[in-house]
Structures are given as structure tokens and as C-alpha cells.
GUDREN-460838 format. One record per residue: x, y, z of N, C-alpha, C in turn. Coordinates in steps of 0.02 Angstrom, whole numbers, plus 50000, padded with zeros to 5 digits. Layout:
! residues N
<<X, Y, Z>, <X, Y, Z>, <X, Y, Z>>
...
***
This chain:
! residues 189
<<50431, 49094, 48979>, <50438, 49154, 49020>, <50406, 49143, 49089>>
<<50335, 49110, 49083>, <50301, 49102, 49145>, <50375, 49071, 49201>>
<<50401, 49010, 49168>, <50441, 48946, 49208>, <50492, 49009, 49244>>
<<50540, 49045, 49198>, <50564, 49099, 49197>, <50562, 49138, 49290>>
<<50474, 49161, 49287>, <50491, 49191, 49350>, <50483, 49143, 49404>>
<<50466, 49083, 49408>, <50470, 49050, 49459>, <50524, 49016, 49475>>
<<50598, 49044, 49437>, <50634, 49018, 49458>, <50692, 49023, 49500>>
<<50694, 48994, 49568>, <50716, 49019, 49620>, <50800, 49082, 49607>>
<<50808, 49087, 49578>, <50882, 49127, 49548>, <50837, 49201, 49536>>
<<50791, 49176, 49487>, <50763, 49239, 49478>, <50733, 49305, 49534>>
<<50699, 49254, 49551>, <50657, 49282, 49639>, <50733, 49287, 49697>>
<<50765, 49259, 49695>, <50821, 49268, 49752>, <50873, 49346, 49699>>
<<50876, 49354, 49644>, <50923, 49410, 49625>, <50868, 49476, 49633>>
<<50798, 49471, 49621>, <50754, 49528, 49609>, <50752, 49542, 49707>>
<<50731, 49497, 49730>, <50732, 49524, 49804>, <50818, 49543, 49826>>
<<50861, 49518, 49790>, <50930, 49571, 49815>, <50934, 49637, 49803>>
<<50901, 49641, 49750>, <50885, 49715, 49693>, <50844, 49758, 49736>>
<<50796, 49731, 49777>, <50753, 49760, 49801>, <50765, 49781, 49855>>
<<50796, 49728, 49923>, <50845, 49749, 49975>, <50898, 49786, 49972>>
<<50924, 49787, 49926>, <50991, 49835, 49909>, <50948, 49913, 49928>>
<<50890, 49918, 49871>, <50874, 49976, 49877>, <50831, 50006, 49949>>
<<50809, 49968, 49962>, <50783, 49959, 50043>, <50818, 50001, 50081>>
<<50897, 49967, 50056>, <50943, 49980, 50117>, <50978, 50059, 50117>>
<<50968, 50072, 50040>, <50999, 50130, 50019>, <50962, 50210, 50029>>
<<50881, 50164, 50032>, <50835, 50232, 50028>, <50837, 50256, 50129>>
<<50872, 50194, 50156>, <50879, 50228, 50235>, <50936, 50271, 50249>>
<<50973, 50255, 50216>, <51054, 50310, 50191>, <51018, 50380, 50159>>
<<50997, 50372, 50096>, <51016, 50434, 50051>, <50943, 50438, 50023>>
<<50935, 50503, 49998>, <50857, 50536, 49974>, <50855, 50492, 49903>>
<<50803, 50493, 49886>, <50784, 50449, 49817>, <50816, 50471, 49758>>
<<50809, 50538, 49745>, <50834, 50577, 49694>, <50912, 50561, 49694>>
<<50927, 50538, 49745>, <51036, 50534, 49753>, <51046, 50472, 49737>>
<<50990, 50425, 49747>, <51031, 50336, 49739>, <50997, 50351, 49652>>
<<51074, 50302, 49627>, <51086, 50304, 49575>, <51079, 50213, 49545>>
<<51085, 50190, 49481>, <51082, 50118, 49489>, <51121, 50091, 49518>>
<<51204, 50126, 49489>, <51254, 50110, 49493>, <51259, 50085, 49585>>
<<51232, 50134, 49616>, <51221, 50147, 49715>, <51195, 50040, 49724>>
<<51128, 50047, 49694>, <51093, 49990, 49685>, <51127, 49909, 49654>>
<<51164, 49926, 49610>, <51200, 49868, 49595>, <51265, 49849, 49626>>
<<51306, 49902, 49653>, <51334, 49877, 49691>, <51328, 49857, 49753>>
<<51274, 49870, 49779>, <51234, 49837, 49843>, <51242, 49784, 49847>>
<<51197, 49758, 49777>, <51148, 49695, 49763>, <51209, 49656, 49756>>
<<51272, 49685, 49723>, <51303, 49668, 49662>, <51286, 49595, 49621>>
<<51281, 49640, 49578>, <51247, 49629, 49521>, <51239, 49721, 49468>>
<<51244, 49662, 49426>, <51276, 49708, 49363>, <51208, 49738, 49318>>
<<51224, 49800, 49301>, <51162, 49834, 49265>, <51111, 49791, 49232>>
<<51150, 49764, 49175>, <51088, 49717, 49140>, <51018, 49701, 49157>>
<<51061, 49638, 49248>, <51031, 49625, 49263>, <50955, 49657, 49300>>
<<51004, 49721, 49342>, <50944, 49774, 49354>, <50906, 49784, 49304>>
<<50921, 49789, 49240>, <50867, 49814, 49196>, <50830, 49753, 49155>>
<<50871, 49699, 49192>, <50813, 49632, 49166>, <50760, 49638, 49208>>
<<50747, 49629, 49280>, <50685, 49661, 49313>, <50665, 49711, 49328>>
<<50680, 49781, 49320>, <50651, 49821, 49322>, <50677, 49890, 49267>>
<<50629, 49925, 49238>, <50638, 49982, 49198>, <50682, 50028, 49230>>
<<50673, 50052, 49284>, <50716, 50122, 49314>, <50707, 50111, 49375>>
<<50733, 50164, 49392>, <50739, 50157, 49489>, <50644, 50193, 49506>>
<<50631, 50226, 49452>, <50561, 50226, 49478>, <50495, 50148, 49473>>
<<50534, 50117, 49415>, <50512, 50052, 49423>, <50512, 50016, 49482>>
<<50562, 50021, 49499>, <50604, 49970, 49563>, <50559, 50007, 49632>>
<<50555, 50090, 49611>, <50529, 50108, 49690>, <50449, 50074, 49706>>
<<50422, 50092, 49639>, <50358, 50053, 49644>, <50338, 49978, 49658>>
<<50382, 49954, 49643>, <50385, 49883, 49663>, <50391, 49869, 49712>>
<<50433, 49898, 49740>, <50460, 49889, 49809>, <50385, 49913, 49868>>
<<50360, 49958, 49857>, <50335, 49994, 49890>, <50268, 49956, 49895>>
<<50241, 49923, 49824>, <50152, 49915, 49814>, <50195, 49832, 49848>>
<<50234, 49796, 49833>, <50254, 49741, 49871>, <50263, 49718, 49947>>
<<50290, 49764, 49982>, <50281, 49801, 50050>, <50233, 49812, 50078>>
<<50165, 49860, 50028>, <50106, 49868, 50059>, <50049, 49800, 50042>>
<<50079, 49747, 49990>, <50035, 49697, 50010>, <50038, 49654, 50066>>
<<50118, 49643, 50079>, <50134, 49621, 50129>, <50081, 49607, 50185>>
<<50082, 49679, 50204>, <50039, 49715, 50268>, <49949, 49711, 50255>>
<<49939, 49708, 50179>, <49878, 49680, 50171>, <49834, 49622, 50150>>
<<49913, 49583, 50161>, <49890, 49519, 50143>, <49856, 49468, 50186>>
<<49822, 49507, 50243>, <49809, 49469, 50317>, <49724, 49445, 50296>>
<<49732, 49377, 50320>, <49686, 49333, 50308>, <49611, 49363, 50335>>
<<49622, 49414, 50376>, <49552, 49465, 50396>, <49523, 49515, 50347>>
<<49590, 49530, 50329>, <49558, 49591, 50251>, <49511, 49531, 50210>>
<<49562, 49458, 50172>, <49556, 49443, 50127>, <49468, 49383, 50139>>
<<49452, 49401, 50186>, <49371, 49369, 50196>, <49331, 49402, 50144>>
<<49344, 49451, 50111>, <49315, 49491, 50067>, <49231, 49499, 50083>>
<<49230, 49518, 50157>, <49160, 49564, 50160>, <49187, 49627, 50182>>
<<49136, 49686, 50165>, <49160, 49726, 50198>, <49113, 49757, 50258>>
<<49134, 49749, 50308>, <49128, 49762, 50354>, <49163, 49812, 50407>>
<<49140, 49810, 50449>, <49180, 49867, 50530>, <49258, 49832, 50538>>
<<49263, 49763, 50546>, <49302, 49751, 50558>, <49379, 49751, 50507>>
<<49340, 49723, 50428>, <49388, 49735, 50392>, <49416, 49809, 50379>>
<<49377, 49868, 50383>, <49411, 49939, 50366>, <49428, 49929, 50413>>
<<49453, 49918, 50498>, <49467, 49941, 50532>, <49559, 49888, 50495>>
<<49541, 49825, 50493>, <49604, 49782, 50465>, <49658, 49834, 50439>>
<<49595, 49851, 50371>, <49646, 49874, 50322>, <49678, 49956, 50318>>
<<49633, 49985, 50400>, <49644, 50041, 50414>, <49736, 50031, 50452>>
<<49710, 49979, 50494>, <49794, 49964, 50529>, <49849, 49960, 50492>>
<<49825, 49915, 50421>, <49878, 49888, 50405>, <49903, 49924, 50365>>
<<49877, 50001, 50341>, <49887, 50063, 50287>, <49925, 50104, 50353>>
<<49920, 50118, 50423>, <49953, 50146, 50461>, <50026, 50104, 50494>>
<<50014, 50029, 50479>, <50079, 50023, 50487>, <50151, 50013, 50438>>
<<50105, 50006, 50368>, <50137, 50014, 50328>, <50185, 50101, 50320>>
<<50151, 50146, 50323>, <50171, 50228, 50340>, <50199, 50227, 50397>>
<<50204, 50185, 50442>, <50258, 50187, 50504>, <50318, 50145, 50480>>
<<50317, 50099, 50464>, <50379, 50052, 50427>, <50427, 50104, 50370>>
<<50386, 50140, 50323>, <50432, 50195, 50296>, <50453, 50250, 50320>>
<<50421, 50268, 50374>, <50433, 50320, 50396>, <50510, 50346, 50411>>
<<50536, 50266, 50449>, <50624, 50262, 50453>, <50655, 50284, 50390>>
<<50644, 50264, 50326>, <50694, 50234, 50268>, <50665, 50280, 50204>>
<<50618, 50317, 50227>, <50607, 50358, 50168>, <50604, 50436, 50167>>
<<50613, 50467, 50134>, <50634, 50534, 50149>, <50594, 50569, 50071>>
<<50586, 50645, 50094>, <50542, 50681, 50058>, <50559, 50669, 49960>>
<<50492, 50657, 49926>, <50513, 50636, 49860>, <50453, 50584, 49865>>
<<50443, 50534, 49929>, <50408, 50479, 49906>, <50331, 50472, 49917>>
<<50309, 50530, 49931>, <50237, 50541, 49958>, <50193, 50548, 49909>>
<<50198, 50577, 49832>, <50145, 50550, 49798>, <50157, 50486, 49759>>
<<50213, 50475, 49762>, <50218, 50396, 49751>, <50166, 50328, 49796>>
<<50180, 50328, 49850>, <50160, 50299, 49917>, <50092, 50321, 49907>>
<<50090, 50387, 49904>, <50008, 50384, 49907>, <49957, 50365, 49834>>
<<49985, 50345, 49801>, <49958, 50350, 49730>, <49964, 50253, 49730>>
<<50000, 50212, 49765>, <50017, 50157, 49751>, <49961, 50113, 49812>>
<<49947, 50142, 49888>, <49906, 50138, 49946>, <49862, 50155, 49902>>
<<49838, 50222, 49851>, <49741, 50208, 49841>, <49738, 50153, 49786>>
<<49780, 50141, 49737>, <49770, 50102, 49687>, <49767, 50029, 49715>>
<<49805, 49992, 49767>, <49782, 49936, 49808>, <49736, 49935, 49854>>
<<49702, 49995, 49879>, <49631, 49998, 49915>, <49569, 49984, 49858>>
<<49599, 50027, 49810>, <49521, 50025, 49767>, <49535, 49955, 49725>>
<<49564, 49911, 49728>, <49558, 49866, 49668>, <49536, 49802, 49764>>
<<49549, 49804, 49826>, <49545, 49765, 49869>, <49455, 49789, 49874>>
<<49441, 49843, 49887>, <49358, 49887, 49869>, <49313, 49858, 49844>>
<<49333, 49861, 49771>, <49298, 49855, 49710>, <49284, 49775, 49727>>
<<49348, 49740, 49744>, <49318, 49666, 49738>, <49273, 49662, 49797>>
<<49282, 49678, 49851>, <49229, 49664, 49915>, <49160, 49687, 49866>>
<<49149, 49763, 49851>, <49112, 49785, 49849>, <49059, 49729, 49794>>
<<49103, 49712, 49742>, <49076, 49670, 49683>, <49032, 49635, 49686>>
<<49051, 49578, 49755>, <49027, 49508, 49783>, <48993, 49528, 49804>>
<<48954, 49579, 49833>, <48878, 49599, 49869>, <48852, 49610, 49833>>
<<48851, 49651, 49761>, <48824, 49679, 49720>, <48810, 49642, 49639>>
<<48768, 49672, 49612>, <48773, 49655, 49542>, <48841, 49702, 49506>>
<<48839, 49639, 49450>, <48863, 49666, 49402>, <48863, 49746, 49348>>
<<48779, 49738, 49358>, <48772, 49804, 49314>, <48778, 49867, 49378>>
<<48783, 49886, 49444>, <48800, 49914, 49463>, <48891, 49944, 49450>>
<<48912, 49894, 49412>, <48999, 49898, 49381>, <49022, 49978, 49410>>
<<48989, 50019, 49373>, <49041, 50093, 49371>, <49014, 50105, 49429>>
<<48956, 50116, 49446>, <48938, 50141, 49528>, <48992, 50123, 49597>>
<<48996, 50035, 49581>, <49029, 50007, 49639>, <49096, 50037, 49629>>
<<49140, 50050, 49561>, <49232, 50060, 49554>, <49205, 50140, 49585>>
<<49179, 50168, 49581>, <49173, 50244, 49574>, <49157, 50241, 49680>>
<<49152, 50193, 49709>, <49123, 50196, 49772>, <49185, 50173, 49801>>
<<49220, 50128, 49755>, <49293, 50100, 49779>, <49340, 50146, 49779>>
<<49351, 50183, 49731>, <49370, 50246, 49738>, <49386, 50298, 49767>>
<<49308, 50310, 49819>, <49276, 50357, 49855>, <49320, 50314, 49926>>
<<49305, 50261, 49931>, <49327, 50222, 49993>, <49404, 50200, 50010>>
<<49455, 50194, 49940>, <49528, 50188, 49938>, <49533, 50300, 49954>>
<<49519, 50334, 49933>, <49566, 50403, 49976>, <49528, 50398, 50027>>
<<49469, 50396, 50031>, <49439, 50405, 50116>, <49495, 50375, 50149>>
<<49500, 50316, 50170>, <49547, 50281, 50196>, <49610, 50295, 50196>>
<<49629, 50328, 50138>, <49690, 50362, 50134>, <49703, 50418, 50170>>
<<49662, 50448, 50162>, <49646, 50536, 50187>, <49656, 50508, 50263>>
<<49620, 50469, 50297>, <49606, 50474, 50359>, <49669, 50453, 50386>>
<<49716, 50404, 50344>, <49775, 50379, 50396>, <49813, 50421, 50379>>
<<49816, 50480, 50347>, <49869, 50542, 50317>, <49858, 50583, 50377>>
<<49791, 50597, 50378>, <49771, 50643, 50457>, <49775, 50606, 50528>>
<<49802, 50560, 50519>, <49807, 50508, 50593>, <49880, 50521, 50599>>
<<49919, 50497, 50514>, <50000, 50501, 50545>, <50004, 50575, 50570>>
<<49990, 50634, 50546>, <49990, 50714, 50551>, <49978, 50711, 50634>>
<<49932, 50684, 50681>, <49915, 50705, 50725>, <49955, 50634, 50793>>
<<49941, 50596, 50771>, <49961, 50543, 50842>, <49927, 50539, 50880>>
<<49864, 50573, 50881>, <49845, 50600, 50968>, <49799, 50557, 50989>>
<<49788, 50483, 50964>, <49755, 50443, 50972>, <49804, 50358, 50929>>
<<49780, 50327, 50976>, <49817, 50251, 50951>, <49779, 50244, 50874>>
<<49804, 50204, 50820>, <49764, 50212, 50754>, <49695, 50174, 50757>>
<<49705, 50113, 50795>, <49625, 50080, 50823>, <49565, 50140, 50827>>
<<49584, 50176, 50884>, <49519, 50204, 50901>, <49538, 50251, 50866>>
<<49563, 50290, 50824>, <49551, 50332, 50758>, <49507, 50290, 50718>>
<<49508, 50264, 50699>, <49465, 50228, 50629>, <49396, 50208, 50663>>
<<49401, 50171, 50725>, <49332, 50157, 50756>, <49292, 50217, 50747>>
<<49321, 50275, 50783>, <49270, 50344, 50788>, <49243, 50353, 50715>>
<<49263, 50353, 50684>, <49255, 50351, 50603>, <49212, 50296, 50555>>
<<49206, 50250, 50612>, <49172, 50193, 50572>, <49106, 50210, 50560>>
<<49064, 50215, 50594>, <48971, 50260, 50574>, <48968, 50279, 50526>>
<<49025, 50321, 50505>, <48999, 50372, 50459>, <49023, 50310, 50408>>
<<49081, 50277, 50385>, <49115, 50233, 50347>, <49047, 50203, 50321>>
<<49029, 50162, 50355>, <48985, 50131, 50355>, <48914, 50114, 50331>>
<<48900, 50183, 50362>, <48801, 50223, 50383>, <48819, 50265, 50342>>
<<48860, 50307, 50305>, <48847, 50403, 50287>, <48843, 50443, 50353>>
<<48839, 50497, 50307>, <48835, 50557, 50358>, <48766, 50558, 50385>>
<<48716, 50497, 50390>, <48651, 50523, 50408>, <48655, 50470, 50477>>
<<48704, 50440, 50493>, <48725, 50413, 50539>, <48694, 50463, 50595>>
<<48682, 50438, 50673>, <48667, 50479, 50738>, <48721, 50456, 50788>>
<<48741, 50496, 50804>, <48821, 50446, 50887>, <48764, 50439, 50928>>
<<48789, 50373, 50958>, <48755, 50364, 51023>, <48740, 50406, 51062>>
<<48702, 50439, 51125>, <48673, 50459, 51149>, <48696, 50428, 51244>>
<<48725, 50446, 51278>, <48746, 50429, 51329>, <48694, 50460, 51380>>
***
């Protein structure tokens, strides 16, 4: 099975499966594409859709947590400290990912998207957080990863809502507190 997925047929029909639907969710609302919509895209025949993936909610998730690694797969996140610079990384790369769907996805996919963005923040978290820390801190640090995948979430939800600043200096203004807590002081001019 392992040989299975590495083999180039396999990976070239699942990414047709996946572009098909890509292409379909910029056409029509989620709830309207059907497999049938999807396989004749891809073409390719049911089976096969249901050899890689369970349902079209399978397929959306895939598509989607695949997409957002994409965007977080940048060799600055993956230094695994956490630092100013990496939330600010992985702050960009959570706002440009929500600009890339913004075209092709339509109402239906928002607690999806948002449920798939905290579950790849807190497991990217948890590991930064890990490597500074002990072990027996375990539940403290997931429970802080947690706290730090919706923060991050929350904040690029209230960034797309507003615009009224480039996403850089949204997240910068925000970094102190990220960082320090609320016992943080702003500079003093």
C-alpha cells in the first residue's frame, strides 16, 4: 500500500480529482457540485473518486488542509522557534491563504476552513512550543497551542473583516501582546 501511494498514476489521478474540484467550487456553491460534477471534470469514473477520497466532504478537506500547507510550508515557519518573526510568517501565510479562496469559494466553507487553519496551527504550535519546553509540561504546552492556533485565527478573521491595514502591520501591532501577555507596556514616544 505504502509503494501504492507513491506511485506517480496515483498522485497524478488524486491531484486531477482535486483540480477538477478546485475548478468547480469557482463555478458553483459546495452544496450544488455533485461527484458526478467532479468526475466528469477529472474524468474519471466514480470508483476511482471513491478510491481516494470518502465524499466530497473528504475531498473538500483535503483539498483545503493541502492548500493551507502549501502556504505554510515556508522554510521561515519551519525553523521551529517561535518567535516575532515566525507568527508574523505564519500570520501572512493564514491571510494569504483566505485571499486565494476568497475567489473560488462561496458561503458553506467557513467552518470548514476555519476548523482545518486551527487544527494545522495548533499541531505547527505544539511542536515549536515542545522543543523549548519539557515534556511534562505536555497538556499545558497543547492547551497554549490551542490558545495560539484561534488567536491567530481570530486575528486574520478580523483583518480579512476590516482591510484597513496591509496584513504585516496588523500582526506586528499585535505582536507584544503575542508574545509578552497583556502585561506588555507600548512604547512611549
Amino acid at each position: 500500500m505504502t509503494q501504492e501511494k507513491t506511485d506517480p498514476r496515483i498522485v497524478r489521478t488524486r491531484k486531477l480529482i482535486m483540480d477538477a474540484f478546485i475548478e468547480l467550487s469557482s463555478e458553483k456553491e459546495f452544496k450544488d457540485i455533485t461527484i458526478k460534477d467532479i468526475t466528469t471534470k477529472a474524468m474519471v469514473n466514480r470508483a476511482t473518486f471513491y478510491y481516494h477520497f470518502a465524499d466530497k466532504y473528504d475531498l473538500l478537506e483535503k483539498v483545503l488542509s493541502e492548500v493551507l500547507l502549501i502556504n505554510l510550508d515556508s522554510e521561515k515557519i519551519k525553523q521551529n522557534d517561535l518567535n516575532e518573526e515566525v507568527v508574523v510568517n505564519i500570520f501572512l501565510a493564514i491571510t494569504n491563504f483566505q485571499n486565494s479562496l476568497s475567489n473560488r469559494c462561496h458561503r458553506g466553507y467557513e467552518d470548514t476552513i476555519a476548523q482545518i487553519i486551527r487544527e494545522q496551527l495548533e499541531i505547527i504550535f505544539c511542536k515549536m512550543l515542545l522543543k523549548k519546553r519539557s515534556l511534562d509540561e505536555n497538556t499545558a504546552l497543547k492547551r497554549a497551542a490551542v490558545m495560539l492556533s484561534w488567536g491567530i485565527y481570530g486575528a486574520s478573521v478580523e483583518w480579512r473583516r476590516n482591510r484597513e491595514v496591509p496584513p504585516e502591520e496588523f500582526i506586528t501591532s499585535l505582536l507584544p501582546f503575542i508574545m509578552y501577555g497583556v502585561d506588555f507596556e507600548p512604547y512611549k514616544d
